[in-house]
LUMVEXTI-461282 format. One record per residue: x, y, z of N, C-alpha, C, O in turn. Coordinates in steps of 0.05 Angstrom, whole numbers. Layout:
<fimis>
    n_u    n_v    n_w   ca_u   ca_v   ca_w    c_u    c_v    c_w    o_u    o_v    o_w
      X      Y      Z      X      Y      Z      X      Y      Z      X      Y      Z
...
</fimis>
This chain:
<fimis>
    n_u    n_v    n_w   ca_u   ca_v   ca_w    c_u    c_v    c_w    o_u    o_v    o_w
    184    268    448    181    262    419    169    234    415    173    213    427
    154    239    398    134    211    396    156    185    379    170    187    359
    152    167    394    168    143    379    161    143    346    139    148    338
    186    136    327    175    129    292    192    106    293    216    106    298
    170     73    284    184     60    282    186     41    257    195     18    254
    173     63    235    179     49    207    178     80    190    169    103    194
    191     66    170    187     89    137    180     88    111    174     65    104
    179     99    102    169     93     70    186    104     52    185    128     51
    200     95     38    221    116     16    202    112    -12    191     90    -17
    201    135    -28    188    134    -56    212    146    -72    228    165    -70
    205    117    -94    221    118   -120    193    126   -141    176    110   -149
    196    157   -149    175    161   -167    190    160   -202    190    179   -217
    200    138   -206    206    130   -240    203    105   -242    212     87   -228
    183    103   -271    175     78   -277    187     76   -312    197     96   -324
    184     51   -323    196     42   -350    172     51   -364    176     61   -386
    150     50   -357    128     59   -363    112     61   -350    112     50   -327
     90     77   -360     69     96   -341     40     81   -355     32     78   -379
     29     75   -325      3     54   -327    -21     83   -334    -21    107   -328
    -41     63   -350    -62     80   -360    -84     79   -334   -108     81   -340
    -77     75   -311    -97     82   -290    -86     92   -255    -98     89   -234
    -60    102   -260    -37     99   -235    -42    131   -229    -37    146   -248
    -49    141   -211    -48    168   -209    -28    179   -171    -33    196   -154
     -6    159   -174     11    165   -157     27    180   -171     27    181   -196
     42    192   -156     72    215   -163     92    198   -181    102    179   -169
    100    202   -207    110    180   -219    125    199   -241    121    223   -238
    143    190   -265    156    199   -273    159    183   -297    143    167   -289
    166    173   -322    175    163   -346    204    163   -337    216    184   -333
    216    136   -333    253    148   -319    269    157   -339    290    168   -331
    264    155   -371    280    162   -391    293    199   -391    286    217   -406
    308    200   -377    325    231   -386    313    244   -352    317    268   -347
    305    232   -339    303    240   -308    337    233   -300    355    218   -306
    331    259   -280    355    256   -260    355    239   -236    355    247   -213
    357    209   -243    353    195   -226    383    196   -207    382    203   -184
    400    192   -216    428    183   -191    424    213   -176    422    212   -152
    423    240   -188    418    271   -169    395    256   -155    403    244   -135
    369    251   -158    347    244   -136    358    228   -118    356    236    -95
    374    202   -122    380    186   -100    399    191    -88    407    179    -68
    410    214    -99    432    242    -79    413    249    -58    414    240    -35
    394    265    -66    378    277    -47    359    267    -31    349    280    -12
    352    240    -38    335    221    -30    354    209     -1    346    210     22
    377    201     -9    408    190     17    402    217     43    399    214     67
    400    245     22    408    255     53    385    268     66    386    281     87
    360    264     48    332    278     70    328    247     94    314    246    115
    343    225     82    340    205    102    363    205    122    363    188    140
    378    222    121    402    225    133    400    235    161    413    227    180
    378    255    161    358    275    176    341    267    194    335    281    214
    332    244    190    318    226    203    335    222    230    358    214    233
    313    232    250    317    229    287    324    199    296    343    188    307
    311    195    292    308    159    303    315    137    276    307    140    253
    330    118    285    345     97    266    340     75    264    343     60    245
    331     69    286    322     41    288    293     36    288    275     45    304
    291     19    266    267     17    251    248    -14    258    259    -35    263
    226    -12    257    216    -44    255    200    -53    232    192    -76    231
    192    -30    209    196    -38    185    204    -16    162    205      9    165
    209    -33    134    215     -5    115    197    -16     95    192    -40     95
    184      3     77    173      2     48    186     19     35    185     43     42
    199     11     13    206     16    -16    184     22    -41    188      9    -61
    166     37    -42    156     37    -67    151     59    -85    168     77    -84
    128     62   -103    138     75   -116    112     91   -130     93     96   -116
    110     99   -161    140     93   -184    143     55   -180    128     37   -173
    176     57   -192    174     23   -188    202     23   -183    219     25   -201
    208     22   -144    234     19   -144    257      3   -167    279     12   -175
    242    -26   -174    256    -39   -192    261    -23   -222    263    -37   -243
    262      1   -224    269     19   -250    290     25   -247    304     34   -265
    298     19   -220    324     29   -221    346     10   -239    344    -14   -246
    358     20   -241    396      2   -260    396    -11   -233    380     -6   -215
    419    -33   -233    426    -45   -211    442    -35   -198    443    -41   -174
    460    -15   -209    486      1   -195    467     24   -184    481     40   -171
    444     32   -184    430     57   -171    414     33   -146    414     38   -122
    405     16   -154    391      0   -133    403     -7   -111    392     -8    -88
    434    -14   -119    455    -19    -94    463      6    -81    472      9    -59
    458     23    -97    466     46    -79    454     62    -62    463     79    -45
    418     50    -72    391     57    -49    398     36    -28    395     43     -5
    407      8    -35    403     -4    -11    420     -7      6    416    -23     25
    444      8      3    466      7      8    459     36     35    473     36     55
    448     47     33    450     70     36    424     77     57    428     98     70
    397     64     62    383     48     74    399     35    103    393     39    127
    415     23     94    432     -1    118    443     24    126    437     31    149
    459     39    111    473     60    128    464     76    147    478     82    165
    437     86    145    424    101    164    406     90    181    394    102    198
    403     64    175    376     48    193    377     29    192    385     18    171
    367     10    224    372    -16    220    348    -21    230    337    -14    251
    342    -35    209    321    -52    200    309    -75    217    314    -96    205
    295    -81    242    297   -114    252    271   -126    245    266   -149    251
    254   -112    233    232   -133    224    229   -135    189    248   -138    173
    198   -130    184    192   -130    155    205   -100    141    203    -77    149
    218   -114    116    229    -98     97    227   -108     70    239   -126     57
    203    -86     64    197    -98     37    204    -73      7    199    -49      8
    213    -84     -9    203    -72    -40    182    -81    -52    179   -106    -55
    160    -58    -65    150    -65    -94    166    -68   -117    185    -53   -121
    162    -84   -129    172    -93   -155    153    -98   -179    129   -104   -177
    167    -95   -199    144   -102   -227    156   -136   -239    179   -137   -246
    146   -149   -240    158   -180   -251    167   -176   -271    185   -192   -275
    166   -161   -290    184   -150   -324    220   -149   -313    238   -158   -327
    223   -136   -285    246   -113   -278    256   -131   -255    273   -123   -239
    248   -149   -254    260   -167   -223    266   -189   -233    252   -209   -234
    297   -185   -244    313   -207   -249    321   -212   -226    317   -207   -202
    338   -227   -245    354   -256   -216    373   -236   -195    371   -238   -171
    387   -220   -205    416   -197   -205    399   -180   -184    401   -185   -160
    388   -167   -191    363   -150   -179    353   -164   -150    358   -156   -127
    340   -183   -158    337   -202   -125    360   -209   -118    357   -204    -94
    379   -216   -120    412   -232   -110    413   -203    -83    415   -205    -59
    411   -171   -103    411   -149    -91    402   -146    -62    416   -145    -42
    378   -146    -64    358   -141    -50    353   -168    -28    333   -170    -14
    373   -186    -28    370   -211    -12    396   -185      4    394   -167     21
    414   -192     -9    443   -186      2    436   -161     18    450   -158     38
    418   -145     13    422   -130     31    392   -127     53    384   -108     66
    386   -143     51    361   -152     85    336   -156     72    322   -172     83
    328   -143     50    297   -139     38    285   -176     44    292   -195     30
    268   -176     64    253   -201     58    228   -207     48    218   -229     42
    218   -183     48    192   -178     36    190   -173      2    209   -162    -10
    171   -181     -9    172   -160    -42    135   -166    -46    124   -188    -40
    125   -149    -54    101   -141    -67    105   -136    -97    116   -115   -106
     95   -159   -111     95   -155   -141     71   -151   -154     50   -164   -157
     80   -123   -164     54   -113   -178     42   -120   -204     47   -110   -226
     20   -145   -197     20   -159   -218     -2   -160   -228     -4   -177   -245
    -31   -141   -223    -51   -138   -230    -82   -155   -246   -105   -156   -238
    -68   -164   -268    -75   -183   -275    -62   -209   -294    -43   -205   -309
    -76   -241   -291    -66   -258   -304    -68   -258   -337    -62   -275   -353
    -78   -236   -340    -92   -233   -372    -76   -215   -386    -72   -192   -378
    -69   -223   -402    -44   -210   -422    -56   -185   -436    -42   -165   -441
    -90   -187   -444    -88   -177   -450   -111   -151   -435   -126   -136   -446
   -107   -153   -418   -128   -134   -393    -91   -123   -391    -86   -101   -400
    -73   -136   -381    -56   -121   -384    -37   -100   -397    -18    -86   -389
    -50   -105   -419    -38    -88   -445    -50    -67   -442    -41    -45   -448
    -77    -71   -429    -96    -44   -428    -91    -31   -411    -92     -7   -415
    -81    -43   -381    -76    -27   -361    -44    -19   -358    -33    -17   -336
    -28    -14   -392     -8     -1   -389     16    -20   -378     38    -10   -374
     13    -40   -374     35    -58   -351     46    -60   -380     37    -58   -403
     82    -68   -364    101    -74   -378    105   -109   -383    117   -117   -403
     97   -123   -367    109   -147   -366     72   -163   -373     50   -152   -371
     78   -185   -378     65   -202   -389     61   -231   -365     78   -234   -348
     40   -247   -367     43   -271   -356     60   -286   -349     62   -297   -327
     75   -287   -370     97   -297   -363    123   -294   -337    138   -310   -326
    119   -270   -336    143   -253   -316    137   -261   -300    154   -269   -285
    109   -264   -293     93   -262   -270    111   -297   -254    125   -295   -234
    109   -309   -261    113   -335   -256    151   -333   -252    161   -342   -232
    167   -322   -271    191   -316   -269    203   -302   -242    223   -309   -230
    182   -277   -235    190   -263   -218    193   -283   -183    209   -280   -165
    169   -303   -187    162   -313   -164    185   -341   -168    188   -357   -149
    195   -343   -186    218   -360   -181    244   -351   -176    261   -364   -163
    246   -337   -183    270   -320   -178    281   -301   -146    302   -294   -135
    239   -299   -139    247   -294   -112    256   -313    -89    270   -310    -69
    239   -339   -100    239   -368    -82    272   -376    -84    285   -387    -67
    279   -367   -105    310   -385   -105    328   -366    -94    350   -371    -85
    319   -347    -94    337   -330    -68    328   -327    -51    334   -306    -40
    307   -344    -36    296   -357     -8    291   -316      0    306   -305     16
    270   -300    -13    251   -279      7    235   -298     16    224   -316      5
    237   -289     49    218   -304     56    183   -295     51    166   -312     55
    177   -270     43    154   -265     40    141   -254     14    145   -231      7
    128   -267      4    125   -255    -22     89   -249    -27     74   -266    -17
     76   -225    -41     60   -207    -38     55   -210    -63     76   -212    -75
     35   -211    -81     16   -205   -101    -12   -179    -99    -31   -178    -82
     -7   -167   -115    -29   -145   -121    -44   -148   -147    -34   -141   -169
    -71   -159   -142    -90   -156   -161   -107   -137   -166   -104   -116   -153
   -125   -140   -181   -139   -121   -188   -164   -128   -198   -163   -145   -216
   -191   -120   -189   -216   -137   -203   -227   -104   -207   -219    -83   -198
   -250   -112   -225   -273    -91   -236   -256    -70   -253   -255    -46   -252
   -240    -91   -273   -216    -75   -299   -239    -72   -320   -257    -89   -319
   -241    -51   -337   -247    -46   -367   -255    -68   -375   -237    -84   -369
   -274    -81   -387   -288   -101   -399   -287   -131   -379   -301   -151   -382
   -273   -128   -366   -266   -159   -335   -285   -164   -337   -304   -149   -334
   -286   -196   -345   -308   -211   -338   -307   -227   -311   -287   -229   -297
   -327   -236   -307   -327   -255   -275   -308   -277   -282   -291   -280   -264
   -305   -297   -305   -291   -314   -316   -263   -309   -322   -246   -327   -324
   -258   -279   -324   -226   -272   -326   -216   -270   -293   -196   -283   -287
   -224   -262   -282   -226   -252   -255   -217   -270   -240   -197   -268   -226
   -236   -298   -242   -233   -320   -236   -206   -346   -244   -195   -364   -232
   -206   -335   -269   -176   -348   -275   -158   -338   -266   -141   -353   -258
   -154   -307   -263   -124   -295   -253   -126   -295   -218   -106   -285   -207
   -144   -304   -205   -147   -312   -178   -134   -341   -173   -119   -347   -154
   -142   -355   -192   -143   -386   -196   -107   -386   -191    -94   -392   -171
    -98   -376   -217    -67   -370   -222    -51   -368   -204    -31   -382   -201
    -60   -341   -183    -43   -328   -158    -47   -346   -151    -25   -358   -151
    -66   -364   -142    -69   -383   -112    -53   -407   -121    -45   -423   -104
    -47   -412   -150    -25   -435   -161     -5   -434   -153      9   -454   -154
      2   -411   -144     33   -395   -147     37   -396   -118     58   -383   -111
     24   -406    -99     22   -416    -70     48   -381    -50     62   -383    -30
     43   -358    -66     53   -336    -53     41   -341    -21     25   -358    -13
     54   -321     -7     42   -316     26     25   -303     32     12   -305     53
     23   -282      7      0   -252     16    -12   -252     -8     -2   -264    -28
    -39   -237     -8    -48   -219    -40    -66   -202    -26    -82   -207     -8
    -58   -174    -39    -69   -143    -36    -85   -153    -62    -76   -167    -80
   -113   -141    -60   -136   -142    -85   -154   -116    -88   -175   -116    -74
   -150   -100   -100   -163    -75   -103   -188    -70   -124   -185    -72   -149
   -213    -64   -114   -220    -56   -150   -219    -35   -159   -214    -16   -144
   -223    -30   -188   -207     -6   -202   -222     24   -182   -245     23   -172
   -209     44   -181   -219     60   -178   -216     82   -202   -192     83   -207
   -229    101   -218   -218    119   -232   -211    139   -225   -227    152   -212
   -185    152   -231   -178    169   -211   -170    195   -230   -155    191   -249
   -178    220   -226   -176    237   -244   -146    240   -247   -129    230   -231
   -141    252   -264   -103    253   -284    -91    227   -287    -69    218   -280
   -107    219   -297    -98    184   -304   -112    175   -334   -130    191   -340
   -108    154   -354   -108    164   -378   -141    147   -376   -158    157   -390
   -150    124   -359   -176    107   -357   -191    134   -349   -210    140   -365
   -187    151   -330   -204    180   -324   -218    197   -349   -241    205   -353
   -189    200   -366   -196    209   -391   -219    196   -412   -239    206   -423
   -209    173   -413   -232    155   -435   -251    154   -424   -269    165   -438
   -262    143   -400   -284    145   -391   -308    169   -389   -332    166   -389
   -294    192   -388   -303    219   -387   -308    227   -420   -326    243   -424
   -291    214   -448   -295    211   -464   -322    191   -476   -336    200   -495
   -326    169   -465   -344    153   -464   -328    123   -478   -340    103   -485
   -307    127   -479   -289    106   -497   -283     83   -478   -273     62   -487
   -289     87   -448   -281     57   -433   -309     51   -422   -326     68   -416
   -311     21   -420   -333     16   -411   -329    -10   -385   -327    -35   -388
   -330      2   -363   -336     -9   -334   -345    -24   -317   -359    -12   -300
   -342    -49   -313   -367    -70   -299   -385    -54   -283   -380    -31   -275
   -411    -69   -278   -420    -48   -256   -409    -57   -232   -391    -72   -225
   -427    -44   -221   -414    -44   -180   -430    -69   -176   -415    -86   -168
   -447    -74   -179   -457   -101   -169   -444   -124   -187   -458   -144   -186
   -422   -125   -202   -403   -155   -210   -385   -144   -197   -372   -161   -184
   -377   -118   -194   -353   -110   -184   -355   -134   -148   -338   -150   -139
   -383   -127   -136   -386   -138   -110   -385   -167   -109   -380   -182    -90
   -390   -171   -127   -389   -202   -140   -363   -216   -132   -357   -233   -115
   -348   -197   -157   -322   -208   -157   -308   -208   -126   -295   -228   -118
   -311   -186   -109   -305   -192    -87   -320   -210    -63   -300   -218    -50
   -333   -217    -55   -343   -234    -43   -327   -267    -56   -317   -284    -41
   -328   -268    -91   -319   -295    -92   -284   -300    -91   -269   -319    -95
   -282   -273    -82   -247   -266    -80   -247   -285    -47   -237   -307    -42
   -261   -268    -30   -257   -269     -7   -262   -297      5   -249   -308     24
   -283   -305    -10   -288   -344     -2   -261   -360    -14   -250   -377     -1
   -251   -352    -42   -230   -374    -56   -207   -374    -38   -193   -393    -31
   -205   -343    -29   -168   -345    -10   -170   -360     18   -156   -377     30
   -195   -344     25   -197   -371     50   -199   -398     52   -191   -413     70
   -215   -403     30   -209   -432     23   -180   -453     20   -173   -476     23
   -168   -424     11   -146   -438      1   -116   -427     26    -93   -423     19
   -124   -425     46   -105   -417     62    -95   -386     67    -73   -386     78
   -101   -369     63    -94   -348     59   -121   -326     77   -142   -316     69
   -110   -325    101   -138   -312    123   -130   -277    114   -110   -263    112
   -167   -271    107   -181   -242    109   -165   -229    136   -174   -240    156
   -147   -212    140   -135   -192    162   -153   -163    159   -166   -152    176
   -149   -156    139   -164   -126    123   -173   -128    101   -168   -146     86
   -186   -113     96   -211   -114     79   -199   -110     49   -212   -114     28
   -174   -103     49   -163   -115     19   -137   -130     13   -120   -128     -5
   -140   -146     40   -116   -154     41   -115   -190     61   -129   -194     81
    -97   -209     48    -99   -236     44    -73   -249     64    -53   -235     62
    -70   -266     77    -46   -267     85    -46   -297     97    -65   -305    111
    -26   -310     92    -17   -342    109    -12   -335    132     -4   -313    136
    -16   -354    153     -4   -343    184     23   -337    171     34   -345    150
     32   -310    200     55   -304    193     65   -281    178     81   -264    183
     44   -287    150     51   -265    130     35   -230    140     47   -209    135
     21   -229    146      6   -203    156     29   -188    147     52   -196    149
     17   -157    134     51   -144    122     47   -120    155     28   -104    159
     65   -125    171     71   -101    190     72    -82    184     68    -65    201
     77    -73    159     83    -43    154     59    -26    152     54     -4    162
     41    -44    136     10    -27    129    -10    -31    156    -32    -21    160
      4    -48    173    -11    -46    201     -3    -19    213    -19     -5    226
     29    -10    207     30     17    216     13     40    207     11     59    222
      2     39    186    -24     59    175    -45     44    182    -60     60    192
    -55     24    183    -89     26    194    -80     21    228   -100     15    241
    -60     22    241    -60     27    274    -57     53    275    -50     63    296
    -61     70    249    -54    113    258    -23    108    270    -12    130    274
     -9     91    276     19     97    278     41    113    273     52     96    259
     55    128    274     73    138    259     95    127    248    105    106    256
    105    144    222    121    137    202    137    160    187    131    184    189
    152    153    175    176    176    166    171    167    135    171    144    128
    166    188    118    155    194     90    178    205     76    179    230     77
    203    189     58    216    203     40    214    203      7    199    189     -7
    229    218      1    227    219    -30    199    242    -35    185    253    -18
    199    242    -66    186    262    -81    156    254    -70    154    230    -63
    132    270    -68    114    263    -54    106    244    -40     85    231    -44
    120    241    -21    123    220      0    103    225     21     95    248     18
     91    214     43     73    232     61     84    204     79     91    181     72
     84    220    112     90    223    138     71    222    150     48    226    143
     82    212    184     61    221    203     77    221    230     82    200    242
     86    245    238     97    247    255     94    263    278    104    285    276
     82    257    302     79    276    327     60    291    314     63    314    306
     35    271    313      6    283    304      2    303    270    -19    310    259
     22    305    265     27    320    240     28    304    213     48    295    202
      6    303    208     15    293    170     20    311    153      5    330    147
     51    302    141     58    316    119     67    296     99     74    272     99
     63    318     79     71    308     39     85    324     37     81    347     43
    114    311     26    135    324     -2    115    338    -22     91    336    -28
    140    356    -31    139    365    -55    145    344    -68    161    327    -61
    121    348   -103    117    323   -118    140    330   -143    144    309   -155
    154    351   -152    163    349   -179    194    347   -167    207    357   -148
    196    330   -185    225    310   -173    248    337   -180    266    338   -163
    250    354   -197    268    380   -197    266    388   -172    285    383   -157
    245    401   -163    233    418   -132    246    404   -110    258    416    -92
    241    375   -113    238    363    -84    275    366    -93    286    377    -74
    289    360   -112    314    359   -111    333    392   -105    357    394   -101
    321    405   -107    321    438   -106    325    437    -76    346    442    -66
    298    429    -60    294    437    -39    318    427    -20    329    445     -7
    325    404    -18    340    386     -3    370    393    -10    384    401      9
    379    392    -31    404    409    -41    415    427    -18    437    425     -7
    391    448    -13    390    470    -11    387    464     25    378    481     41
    393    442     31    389    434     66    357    445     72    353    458     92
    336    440     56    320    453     63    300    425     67    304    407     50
    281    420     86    266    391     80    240    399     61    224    418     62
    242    380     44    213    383     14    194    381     29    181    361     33
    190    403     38    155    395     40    141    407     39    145    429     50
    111    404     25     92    412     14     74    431     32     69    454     37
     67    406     39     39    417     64     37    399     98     45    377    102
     29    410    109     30    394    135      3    404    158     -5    427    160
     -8    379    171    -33    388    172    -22    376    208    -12    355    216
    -33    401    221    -32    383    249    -58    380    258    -73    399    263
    -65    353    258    -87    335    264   -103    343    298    -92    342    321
   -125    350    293   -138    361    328   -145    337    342   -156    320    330
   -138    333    371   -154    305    379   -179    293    359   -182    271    348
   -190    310    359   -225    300    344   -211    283    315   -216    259    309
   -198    297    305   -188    280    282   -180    250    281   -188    228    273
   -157    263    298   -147    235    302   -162    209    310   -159    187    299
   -180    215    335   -192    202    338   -211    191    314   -217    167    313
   -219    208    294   -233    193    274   -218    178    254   -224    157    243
   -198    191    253   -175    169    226   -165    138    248   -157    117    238
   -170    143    285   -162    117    284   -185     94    287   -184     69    290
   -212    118    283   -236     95    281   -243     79    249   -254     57    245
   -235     98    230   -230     88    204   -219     73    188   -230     59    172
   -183     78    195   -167     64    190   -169     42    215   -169     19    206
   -171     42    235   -172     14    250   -193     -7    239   -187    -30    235
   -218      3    235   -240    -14    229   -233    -26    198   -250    -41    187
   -206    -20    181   -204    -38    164   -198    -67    164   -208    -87    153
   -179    -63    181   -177    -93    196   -190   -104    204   -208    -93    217
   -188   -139    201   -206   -156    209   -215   -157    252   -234   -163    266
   -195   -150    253   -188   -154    281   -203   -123    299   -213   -123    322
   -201   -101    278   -215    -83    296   -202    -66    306   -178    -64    302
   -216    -49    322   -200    -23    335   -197    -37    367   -213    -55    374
   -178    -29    382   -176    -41    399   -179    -27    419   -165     -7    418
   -201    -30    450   -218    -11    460   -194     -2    478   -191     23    479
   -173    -20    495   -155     -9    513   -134     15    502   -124     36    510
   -135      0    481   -104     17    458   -123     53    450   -114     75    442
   -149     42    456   -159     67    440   -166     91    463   -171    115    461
   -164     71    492   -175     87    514   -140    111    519   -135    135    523
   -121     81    514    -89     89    527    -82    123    506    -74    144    513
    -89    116    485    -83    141    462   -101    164    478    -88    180    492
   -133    165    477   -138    192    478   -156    197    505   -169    217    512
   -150    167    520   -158    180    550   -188    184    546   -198    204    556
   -201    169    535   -237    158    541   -234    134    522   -218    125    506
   -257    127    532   -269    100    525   -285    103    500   -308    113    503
   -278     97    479   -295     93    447   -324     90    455   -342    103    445
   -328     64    482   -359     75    479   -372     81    484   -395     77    477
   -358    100    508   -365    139    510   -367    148    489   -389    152    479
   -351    152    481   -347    178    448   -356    169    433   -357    187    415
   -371    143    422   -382    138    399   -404    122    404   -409    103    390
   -422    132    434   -451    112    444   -463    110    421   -458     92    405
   -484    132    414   -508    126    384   -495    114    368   -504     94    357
   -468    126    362   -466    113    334   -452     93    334   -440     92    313
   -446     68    353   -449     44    358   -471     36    356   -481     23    338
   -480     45    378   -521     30    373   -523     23    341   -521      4    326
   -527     44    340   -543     46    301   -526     30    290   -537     10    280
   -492     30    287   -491      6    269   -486    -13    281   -474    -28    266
   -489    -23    303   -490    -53    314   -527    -57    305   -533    -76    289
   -545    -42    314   -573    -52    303   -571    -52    273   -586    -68    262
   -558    -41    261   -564    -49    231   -535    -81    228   -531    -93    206
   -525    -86    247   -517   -112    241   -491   -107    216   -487   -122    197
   -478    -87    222   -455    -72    215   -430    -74    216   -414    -82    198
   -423    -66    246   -406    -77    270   -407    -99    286   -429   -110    291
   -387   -106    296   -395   -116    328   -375   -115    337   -351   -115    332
   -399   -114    365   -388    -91    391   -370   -106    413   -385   -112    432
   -349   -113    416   -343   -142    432   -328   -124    460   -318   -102    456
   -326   -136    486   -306   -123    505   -287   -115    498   -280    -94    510
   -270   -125    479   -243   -119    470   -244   -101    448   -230    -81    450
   -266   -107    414   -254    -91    398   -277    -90    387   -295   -106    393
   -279    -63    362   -304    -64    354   -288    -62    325   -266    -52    318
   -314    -79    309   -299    -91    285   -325    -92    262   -349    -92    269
   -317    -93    242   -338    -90    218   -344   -120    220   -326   -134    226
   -370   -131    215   -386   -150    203   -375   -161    176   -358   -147    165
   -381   -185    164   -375   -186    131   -402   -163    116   -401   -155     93
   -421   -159    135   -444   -138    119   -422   -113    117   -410   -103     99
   -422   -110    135   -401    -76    143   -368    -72    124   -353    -53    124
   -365    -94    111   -345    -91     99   -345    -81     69   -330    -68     55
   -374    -93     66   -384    -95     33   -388    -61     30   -384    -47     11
   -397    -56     52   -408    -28     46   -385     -6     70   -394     14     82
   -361    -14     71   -337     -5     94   -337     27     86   -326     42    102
   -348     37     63   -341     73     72   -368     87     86   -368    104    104
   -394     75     74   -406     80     95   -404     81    122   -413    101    132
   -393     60    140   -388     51    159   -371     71    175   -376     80    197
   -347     77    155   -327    100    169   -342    124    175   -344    134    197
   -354    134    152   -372    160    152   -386    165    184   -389    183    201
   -392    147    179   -413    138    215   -403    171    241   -413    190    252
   -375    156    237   -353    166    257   -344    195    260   -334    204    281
   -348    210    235   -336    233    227   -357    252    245   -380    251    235
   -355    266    263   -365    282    275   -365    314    256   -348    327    245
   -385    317    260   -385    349    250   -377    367    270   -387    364    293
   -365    378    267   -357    409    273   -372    426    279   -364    449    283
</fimis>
């Protein structure tokens, strides 16, 4: 049985529902939340292996929970798994009081990712967020005084009307706020989401892709400037801080996927929960495990999800780690299409790892494409 040495639990209920979020999510008002974290305790119960080297909490917005349901997720977490490295929650800065962190200290969480998108109150109003500037600054005191040691910001560039000058101030802000990490995404529109809708209406109007590229490139010069080293291509980190857990998905690693559409990767098999929080609570009740669909991955696959997801990272795919997995050498299995993107100045090709360029990053799905062998 293949080693699992982290998980993911999903809390799909939020206080409110963002106008561009098209994860598995819920409005928590008149949801059966304490039945879900019934059934949520014992599909983790089930779980083979216990000893973990990291956990993620997210969501939804774990912090929706009451504090007497939060203690009883984290209470309940410790009970089935021990934890020895990074253990983090998402949080929203509106919902992460002091009580809430006191929580989440007391019971190991040293990590938190606050989903704080933008410094603009009112880009925020648009993108549905609950909390305001202000929180933003509250949340990160509140975590400091209960000494997490690691604290995580998620931005967002190429929002609905974002100018290069807003962009630039709510960058300015995070890097005031001297956090350890920042995840920076730009928008994507994602169909069943309410920005999908207007846009298809003609009612939102979109930076283009070339400020969008803008804004990233001047993302990527300010954090390094300011202490915070490029690891992956959307993601920021102080020595130290690198988040372990999301190294477990761009290393193709395995991981244990709970809660309402949760997704896994276990002994070559990726699977997803069932998404409607009744169903997934139906199923599990019923000793039965929620799950949706499950795909067992062919060598050829794998091998391409670990040339993909590896090459997000700054550091690269790693040629021994890649030989030890599938028993050849990457550059056997991928001669031409090394050439071609090392001559277009893409990649590079080093003894140890082959790794995207800053050219190869700008343009990183091309790059993966490269890899995908036809059939």
């Amino acid at each position: 049985m293949q080693q699992v040495k982290s998980a993911y639990v999903h809390i799909p209920f939020c206080v409110k529902i963002c106008t561009y979020c098209d994860f598995n999510k819920y409005f928590i008002q008149h949801q059966p939340v304490d039945t879900y974290l019934t059934s949520l305790i014992k599909e983790m119960s089930w779980a083979q292996q216990k000893d973990l080297n990291t956990m993620f909490v997210g969501g939804g917005t774990p912090t929706a929970l009451s504090e007497a349901q939060l203690e009883r997720l984290l209470a309940a977490i410790n009970e089935h798994f021990t934890i020895s490295g990074e253990y983090t929650f998402e949080a929203n800065p509106d919902e992460l009081t002091e009580k809430k962190v006191a929580l989440l200290k007391k019971y190991g969480v040293n990590r938190l990712s606050l989903g704080v998108q933008t410094f603009d109150d009112a880009l925020l109003k648009l993108l549905g967020r609950a909390h305001r500037r202000e929180d933003i600054y509250a949340a990160v005191r509140n975590a400091r005084k209960h000494e997490i040691s690691s604290i995580s910001l998620d931005l967002m560039y190429q929002l609905p009307g974002q100018t290069m000058q807003q962009f630039e101030e709510s960058l300015t802000e995070a890097i005031s706020l001297e956090v350890d990490h920042i995840s920076s995404y730009g928008l994507i529109l994602e169909k069943q989401t309410q920005f999908y809708n207007l846009y298809q209406k003609g009612q939102l109007s979109m930076p283009s892709e070339e400020l969008g590229a803008e804004m990233y490139q001047y993302m990527v010069e300010k954090l390094t400037q300011h202490g915070l080293h490029q690891y992956e291509i959307s993601n920021f980190a102080k020595d130290g801080h690198e988040s372990a857990h999301n190294k477990v998905y761009w290393k193709n690693e395995a991981y244990y996927g709970f809660g309402a559409g949760a997704s896994g990767y276990v002994n070559g098999i990726r699977y997803t929960n069932i998404n409607p929080v009744n169903h997934y609570i139906e199923h599990v009740s019923h000793g039965k495990r929620p799950i949706l669909t499950e795909d067992s991955l062919s060598l050829q696959e794998q091998i391409e999800e670990e040339m993909f997801l590896g090459l997000r990272m700054n550091e690269g795919v790693n040629k021994k780690r890649f030989k030890q997995k599938f028993g050849c050498a990457v550059d056997t299995y991928y001669r031409s299409e090394l050439q071609q993107l090392e001559m277009k100045k893409l990649i590079m090709n080093t003894p140890t790892h082959i790794a995207l360029t800053a050219e190869g990053r700008v343009i990183g799905n091309y790059v993966f494409e490269q890899f995908i062998k036809l059939k």
